[in-house]
C-alpha positions, -999 to 999 in steps of 0.1 A, spaced: 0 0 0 18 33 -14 21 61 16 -6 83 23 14 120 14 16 150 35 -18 169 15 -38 137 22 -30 136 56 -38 167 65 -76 162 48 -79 127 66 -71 150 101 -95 176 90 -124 149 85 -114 130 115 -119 162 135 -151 172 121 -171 136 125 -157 130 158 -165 165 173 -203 163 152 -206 123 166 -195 140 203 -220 169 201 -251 163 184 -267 153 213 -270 193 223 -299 195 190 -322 181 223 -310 204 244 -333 230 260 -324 267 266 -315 268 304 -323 297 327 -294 312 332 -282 339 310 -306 322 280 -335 343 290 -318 376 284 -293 369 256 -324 351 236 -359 339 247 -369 370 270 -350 398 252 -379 416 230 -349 430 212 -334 397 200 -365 383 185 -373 412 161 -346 400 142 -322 421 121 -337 458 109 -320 495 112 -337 498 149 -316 464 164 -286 469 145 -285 504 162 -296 490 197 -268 460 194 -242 490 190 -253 513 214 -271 492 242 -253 483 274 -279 460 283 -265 424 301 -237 449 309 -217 441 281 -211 456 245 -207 428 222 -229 440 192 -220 409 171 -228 389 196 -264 403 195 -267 406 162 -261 364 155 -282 357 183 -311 382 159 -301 361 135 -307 330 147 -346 340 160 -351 347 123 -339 312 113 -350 293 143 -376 308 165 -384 296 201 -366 261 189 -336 260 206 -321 232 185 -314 253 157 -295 279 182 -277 250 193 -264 236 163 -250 270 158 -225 272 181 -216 233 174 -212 246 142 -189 274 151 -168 253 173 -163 231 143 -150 259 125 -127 271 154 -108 235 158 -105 233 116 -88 267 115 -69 263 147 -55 227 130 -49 249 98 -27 275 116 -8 256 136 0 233 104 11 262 85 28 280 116 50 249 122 48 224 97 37 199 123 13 180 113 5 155 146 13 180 169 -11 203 155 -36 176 152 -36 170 187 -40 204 200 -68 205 176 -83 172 191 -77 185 230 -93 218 221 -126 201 203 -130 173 226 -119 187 263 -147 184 285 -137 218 298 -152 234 266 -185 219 269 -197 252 283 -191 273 255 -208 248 229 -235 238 249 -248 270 264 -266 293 238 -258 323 261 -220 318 258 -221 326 215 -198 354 225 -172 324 233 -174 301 203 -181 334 176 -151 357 193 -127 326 189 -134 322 155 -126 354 148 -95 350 167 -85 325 145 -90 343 113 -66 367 131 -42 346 134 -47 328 100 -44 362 83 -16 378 105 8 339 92 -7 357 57 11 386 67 42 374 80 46 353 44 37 380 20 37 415 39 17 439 21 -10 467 35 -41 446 24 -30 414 46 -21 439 71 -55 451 73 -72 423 71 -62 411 101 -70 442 121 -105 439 107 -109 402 118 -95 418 148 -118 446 155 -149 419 147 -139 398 170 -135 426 197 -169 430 189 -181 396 198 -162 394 232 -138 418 245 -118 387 260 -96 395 226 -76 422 240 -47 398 249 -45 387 212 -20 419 203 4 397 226 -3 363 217 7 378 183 43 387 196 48 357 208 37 338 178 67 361 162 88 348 190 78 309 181 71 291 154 74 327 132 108 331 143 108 365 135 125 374 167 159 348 153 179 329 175 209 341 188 231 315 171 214 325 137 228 360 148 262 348 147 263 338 114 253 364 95 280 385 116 304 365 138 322 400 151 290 411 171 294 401 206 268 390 235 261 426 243 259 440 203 231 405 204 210 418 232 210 451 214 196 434 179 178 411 196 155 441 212 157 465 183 137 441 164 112 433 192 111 469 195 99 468 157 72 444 159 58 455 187 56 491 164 41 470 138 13 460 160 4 495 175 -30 496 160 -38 460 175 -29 473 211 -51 505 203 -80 485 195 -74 464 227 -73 498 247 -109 516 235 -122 477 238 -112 476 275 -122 513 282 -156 504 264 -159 471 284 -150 484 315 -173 517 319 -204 490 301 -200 468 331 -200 496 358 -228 507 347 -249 475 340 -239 466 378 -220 437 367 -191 449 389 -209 452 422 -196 419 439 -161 430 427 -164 463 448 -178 444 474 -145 421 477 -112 434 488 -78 434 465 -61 406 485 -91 385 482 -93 391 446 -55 384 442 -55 354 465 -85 340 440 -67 345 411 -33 330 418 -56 298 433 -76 297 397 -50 297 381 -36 266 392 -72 254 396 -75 256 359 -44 235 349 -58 210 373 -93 201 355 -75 208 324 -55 171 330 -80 160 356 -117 175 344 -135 164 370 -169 178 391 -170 202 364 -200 234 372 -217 261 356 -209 282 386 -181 279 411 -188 305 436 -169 330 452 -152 314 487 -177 324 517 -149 328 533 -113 345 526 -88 320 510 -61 306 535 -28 324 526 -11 292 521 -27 281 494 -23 315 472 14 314 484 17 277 470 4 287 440 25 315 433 55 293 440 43 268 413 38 296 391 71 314 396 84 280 393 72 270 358 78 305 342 114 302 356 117 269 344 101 276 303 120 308 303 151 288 305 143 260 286 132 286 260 169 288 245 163 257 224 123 249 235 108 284 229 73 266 223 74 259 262 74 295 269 52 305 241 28 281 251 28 289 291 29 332 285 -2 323 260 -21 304 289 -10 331 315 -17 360 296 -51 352 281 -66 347 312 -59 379 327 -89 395 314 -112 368 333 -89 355 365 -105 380 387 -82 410 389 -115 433 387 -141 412 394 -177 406 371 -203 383 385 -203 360 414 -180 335 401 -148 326 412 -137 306 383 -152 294 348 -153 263 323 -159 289 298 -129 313 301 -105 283 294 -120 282 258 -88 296 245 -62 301 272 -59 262 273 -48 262 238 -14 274 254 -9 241 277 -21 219 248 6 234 227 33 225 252 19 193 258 20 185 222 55 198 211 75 182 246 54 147 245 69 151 206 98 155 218 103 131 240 91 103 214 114 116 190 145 112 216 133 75 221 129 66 186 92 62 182 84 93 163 68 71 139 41 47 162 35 70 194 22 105 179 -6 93 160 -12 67 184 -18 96 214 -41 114 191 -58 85 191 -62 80 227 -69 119 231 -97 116 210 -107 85 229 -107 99 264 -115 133 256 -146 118 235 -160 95 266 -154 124 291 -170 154 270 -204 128 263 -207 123 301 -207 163 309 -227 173 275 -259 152 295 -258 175 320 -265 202 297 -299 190 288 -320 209 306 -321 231 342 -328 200 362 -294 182 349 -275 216 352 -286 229 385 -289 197 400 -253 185 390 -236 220 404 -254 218 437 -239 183 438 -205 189 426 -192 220 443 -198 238 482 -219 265 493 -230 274 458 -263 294 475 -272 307 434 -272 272 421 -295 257 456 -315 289 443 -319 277 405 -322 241 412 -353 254 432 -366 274 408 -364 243 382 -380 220 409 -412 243 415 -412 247 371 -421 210 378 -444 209 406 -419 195 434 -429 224 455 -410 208 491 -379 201 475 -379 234 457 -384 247 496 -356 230 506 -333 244 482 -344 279 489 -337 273 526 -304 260 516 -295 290 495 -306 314 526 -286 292 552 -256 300 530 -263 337 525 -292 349 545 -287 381 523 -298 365 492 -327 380 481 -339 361 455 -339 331 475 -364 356 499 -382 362 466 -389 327 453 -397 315 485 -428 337 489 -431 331 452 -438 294 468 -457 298 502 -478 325 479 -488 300 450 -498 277 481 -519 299 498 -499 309 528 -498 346 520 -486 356 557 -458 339 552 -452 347 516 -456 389 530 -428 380 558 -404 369 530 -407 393 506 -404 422 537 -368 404 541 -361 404 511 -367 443 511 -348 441 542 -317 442 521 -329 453 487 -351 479 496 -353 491 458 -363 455 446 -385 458 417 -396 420 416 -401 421 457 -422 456 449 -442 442 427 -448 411 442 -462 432 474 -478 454 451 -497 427 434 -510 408 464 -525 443 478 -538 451 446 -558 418 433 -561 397 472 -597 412 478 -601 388 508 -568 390 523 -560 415 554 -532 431 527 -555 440 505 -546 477 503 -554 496 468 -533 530 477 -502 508 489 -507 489 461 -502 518 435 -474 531 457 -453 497 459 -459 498 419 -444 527 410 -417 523 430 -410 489 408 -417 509 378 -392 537 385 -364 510 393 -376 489 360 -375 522 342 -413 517 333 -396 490 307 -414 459 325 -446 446 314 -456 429 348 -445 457 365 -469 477 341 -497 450 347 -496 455 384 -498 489 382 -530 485 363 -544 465 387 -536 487 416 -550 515 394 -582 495 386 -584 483 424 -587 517 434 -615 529 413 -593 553 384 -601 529 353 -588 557 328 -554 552 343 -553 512 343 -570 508 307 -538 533 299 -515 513 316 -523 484 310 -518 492 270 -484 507 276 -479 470 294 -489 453 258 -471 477 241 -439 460 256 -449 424 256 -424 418 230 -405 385 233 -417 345 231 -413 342 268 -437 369 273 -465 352 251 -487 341 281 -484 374 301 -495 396 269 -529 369 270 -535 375 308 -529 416 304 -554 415 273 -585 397 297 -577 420 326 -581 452 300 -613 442 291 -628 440 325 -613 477 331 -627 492 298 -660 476 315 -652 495 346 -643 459 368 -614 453 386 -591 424 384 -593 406 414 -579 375 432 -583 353 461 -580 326 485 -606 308 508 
């Protein structure tokens, strides 16, 4: 049998890593859209489901709503109602498709970069198939992941265009890929300096200093270090614009998520316990990178400070590696490439200034891992080369990568199914995760299992009695169940420490408003709680609206609740708001009829 040549090897990789990744994830074309993050970036966002027109395109630009500014991001997610509605198969099999494209053009640069072929191949197979990606392929909400990388990648792809044949169009080109993929997620600000190192290794564009002393033999060690930095000193120059772009990106970012509130837990927490959680993540990343196990969509925050030992350790480690791949880098540079590449892409997400309660995430390994696997591949290499098996062992460990990888990545894709399997599987897998006891409860009362829902709540309260949304759901509970004393002394705690709550407003508001039998039935409080929930929603919530109505109609002014409640239908947009725009259109007819809307219990 003649040998297969280098052009047909690189297709058979390319197929390989297309049907394996498409046999690993098709399963998410069952997958449901999960409450968390899902309901604003696509099924509840009124904004999303108009689709593409003059009016979105200038609100994805311009709107700082989820307290981010990624207007691509927005506008494939408008896309994608177009194509696929409330089915979120079709939303699904867009990012699967994405990530598809992601590993083929990470394969393809690293081929061309290095002229590697079963190195590159299994990068490309850890990076499709790691279990610590399932996040960003199987959660609708984290598009911004799966569309920024492939832009990413087109960077790169047309920068190795550059480097080849330098001219002003290539040049271009990859600043615009760029600048998209800025767009997308701002996570792309470190690309600028994954660039200079790619120039450092495999572009070799920063030469070695041997290669130095041949093309002049009479320049000594200092006369190196002078050329050696001139020419950094160059490219860096040459990537000005990139690091621009970067800079407005982070300015943008930054003053988006300040405003949108995003950044409130992070002023909450102090510098050394920010610093302590980052130096801990990021040894806690290369951990379930070669062990991925008990995997979450949330790890919280650390109730309590991190012990100082542990930080410390973890700075030694890391001290200890960079030391070690910056000397190895004399005749290994891809060691230090690959470790600067996993340090330095993180540093937008390890914590520094903190977004969101998280203290860690799956997600933000999408491409900072790409760094480890790089060193992994090239020193395994290595070694097999120095034993003599270069020809049996490479392809063999792609082969058991893919194995592995494939068996570990189907076992945490189920619990991306729906919120039971999510929620359920974080409240089993990590500690004191009061959100997730919060969202499995909220899943549990969606289907009927109102005690275990209870529990949950409880649970989320015993771990931060501050939580109000726990307060809020648990009312939500003892209020759908008829115990509306108790569901009243839970939402006043919740106010307790959200006064300005608009959901525990309305809540209140509602139950004086409609609860013609109950002691809180109160008509004048109820129009008072509302517009307090209005003026925090900015009068841009239909329930709130609804409410308001009520309490309008309740109190005999049906002028003011027929207006109302129109302004309410007005802004009954989005699919997930289908059944509220039914319930708002029967309770305006009884006000044009001069009736109020009223509720009760026996």
């Amino acid at each position: 049998m003649g040998k297969i040549s280098g052009k047909n090897q690189f297709v058979l990789v390319c197929l390989a890593l297309v049907i394996v990744t498409v046999a690993v994830f098709y399963q998410v074309y069952n997958f449901e859209f999960v409450d968390y993050d899902d309901p604003q970036y696509v099924y509840g966002n009124p904004n999303i489901q108009e689709g593409i027109t003059l009016k979105t395109i200038k609100w994805a630009f311009t709107s700082e709503y989820a307290s981010n500014w990624h207007p691509l991001t927005w506008l494939s997610h408008m896309l994608d109602w177009q194509l696929f509605g409330r089915n979120p198969a079709g939303h699904h099999l867009i990012n699967l498709v994405f990530h598809v494209a992601n590993t083929l053009l990470l394969f393809l640069v690293l081929k061309q970069m290095t002229s590697a072929l079963w190195q590159s191949a299994f990068v490309a197979a850890l990076f499709t198939l790691h279990p610590l990606h399932v996040e960003s392929v199987a959660w609708v909400a984290e598009r911004k992941d799966v569309l920024s990388t492939l832009f990413w990648m087109l960077t790169m792809f047309a920068y190795l265009q550059y480097v080849k044949h330098p001219n002003v169009i290539r040049y271009l080109l990859a600043l615009l890929t760029f600048a998209l993929g800025l767009m997308a997620k701002p996570m792309l600000i470190t690309l600028p300096f994954v660039l200079l190192l790619l120039d450092y290794w495999p572009l070799v564009r920063i030469p070695y200093k041997q290669t130095i002393g041949k093309i002049n033999r009479k320049n000594t060690e200092r006369k190196d270090g002078r050329f050696h930095w001139r020419i950094f000193y160059r490219l860096t120059l040459e990537k000005l614009p990139f690091f621009a772009l970067s800079a407005v990106s982070s300015v943008v970012t930054f003053l988006v998520q300040q405003s949108g509130g995003a950044m409130k837990l992070g002023q909450l927490l102090s510098l050394d316990a920010r610093i302590r959680n980052a130096l801990v993540s990021y040894i806690s990343y290369i951990s379930k990178t070669f062990y991925p196990s008990r995997l979450a969509v949330l790890y919280p925050y650390p109730v309590t400070k991190l012990p100082i030992w542990q930080p410390l350790l973890c700075l030694l480690v890391l001290a200890g590696v960079t030391s070690i791949t910056i000397y190895a880098a004399r005749r290994r540079r891809y060691l230090l490439v690959g470790w600067l590449w996993y340090l330095g892409t993180l540093v937008p997400v390890i914590g520094l200034i903190h977004v969101g309660a998280q203290a860690m995430a799956d997600r933000y390994t999408y491409l900072p891992s790409i760094g480890i696997f790089v060193m992994v591949a090239w020193g395994v290499a290595e070694l097999f080369n120095s034993l003599h098996l270069r020809k049996i062992v490479p392809p063999a460990s792609v082969a058991i990568i893919f194995a592995a990888s494939l068996l570990c990545t189907r076992m945490q894709l189920r619990y991306w199914r729906n919120n039971l399997t999510l929620f359920g599987h974080a409240v089993e897998v990590t500690r004191d995760n009061y959100i997730m006891h919060n969202n499995y409860g909220n899943a549990l009362r969606d289907e009927g299992r109102y005690n275990e829902a209870i529990a949950h709540f409880n649970q989320s309260l015993r771990i931060n009695p501050q939580y109000v949304r726990a307060y809020v759901n648990l009312g939500a509970v003892y209020f759908h169940e008829g115990k509306i004393k108790q569901a009243v002394m839970y939402w006043n705690k919740a106010l307790k420490f959200e006064p300005d709550d608009a959901s525990t407003l309305n809540n209140l508001a509602w139950l004086r408003a409609v609860q013609i039998n109950s002691e809180f039935y109160d008509p004048g409080q109820a129009i008072q709680l509302a517009l307090r929930a209005c003026e925090q929603s900015k009068y841009k919530r239909p329930d709130i609206l609804d409410t308001l109505a009520a309490a309008f109609a309740a109190s005999g002014n049906y002028n003011k609740a027929v207006e109302t409640s129109e302004k309410a239908l007005e802004l009954c947009q989005s699919f997930a708001q289908k059944k509220l725009k039914e319930e708002i259109k029967k309770r305006l007819a009884l006000y044009k009829a001069g009736k109020p809307y009223t509720e009760g219990h026996p």
